[in-house]
C-alpha positions as YAML, in Angstrom:
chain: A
units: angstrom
residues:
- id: 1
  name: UNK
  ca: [-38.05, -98.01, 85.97]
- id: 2
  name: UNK
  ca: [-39.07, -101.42, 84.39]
- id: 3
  name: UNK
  ca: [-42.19, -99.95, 83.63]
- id: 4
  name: UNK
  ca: [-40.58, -97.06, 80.93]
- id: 5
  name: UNK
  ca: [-38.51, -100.39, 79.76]
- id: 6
  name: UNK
  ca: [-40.79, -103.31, 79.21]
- id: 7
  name: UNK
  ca: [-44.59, -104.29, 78.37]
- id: 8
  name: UNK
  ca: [-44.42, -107.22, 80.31]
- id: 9
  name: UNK
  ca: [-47.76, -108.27, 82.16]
- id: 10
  name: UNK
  ca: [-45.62, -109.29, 85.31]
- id: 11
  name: UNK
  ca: [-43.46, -105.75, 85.55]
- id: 12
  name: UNK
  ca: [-47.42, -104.25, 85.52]
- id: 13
  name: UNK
  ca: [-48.58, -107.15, 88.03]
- id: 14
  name: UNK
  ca: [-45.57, -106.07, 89.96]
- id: 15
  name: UNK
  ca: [-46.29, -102.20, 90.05]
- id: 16
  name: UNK
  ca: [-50.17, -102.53, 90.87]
- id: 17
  name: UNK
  ca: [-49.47, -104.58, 93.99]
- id: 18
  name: UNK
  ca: [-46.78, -102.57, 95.05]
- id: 19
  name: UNK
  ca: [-49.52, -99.24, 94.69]
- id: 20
  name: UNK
  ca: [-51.82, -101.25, 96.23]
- id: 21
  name: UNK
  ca: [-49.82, -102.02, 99.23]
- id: 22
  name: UNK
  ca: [-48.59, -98.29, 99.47]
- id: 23
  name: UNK
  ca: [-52.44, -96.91, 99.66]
- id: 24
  name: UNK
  ca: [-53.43, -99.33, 101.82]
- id: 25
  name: UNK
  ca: [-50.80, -98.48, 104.40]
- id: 26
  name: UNK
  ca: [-51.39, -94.71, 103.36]
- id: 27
  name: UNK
  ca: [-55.06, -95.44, 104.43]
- id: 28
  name: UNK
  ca: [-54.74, -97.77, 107.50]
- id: 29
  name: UNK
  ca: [-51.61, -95.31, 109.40]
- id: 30
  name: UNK
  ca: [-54.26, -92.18, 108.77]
- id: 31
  name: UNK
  ca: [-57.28, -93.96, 109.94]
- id: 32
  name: UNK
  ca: [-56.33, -96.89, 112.88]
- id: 33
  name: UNK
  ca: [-52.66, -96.11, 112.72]
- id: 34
  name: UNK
  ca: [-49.90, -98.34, 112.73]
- id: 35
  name: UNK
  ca: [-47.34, -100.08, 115.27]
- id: 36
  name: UNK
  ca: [-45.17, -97.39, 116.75]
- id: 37
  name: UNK
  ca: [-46.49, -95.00, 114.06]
- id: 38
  name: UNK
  ca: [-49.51, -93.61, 115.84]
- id: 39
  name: UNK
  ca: [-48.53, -89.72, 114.96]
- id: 40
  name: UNK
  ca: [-50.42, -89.83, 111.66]
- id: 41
  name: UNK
  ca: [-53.33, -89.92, 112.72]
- id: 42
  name: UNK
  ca: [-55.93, -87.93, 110.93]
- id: 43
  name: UNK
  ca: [-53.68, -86.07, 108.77]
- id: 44
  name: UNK
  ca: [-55.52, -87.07, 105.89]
- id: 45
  name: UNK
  ca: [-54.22, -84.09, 104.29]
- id: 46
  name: UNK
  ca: [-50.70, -84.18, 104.37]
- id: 47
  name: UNK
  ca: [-49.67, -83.10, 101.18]
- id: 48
  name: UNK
  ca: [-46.76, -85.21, 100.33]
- id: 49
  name: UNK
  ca: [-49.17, -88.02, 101.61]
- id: 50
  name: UNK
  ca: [-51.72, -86.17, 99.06]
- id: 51
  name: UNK
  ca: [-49.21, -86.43, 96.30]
- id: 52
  name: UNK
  ca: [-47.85, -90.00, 97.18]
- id: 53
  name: UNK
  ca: [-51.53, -91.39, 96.89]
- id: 54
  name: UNK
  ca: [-51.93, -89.35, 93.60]
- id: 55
  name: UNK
  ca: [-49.08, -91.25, 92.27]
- id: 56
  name: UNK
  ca: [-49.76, -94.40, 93.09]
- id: 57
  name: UNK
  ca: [-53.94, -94.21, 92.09]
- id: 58
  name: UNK
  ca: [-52.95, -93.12, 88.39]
- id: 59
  name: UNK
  ca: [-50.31, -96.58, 88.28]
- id: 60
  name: UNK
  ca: [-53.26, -98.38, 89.35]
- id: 61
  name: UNK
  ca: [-55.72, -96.52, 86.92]
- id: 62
  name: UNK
  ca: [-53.19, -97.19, 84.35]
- id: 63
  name: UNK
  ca: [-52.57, -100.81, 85.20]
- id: 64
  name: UNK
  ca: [-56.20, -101.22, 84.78]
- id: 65
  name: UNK
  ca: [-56.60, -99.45, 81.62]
- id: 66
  name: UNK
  ca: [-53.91, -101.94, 80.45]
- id: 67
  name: UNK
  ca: [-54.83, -105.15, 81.65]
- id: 68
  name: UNK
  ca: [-58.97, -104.47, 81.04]
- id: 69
  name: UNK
  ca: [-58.91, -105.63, 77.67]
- id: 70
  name: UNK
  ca: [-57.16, -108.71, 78.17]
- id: 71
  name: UNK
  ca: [-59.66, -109.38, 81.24]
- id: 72
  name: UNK
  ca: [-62.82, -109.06, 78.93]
- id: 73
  name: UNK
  ca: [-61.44, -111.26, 76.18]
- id: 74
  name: UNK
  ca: [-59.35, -114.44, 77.32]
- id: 75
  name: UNK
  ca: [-58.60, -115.26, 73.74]
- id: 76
  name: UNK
  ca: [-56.67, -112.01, 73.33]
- id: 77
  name: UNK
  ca: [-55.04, -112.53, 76.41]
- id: 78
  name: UNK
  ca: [-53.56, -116.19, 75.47]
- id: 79
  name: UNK
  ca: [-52.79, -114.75, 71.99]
- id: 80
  name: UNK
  ca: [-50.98, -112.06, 73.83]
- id: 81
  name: UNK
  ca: [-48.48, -114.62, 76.10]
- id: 82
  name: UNK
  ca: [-47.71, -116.64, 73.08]
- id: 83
  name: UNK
  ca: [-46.09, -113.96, 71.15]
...
């Protein structure tokens, strides 16, 4: 929701950590499986779990997109927080 709001490097920050953490429990309850949660096992292809890791690879695709220029030039980055 924040995202369709603001431009704000911390709403983004916010959004590719929270994608993050959602694949890497997507990946970790299909592979080792979790506490109490050992039913998912190997249903890699789920397809709301399909569809949930589609979603959350294009925020981080689009979080990088974003935040790539700013990575490969500091000066446009500090230009960028001052305004």
């Amino acid at each position: 929701m924040l995202l369709s709001a603001t431009d704000h490097e911390l709403v983004w920050l916010g959004a590719g950590a929270v994608s993050l953490g959602a694949l890497v429990g997507y990946f970790l309850s299909r592979s080792v499986g979790l506490p109490s949660m050992s039913d998912d096992i190997g249903d890699w292809l789920n397809l709301l779990g399909l569809a949930a890791v589609a979603c959350e690879a294009l925020v981080l695709i689009c979080w990088i997109a974003r935040s790539a220029p700013r990575l490969a030039s500091p000066r446009l980055a500090v230009g960028r927080l001052v305004h």
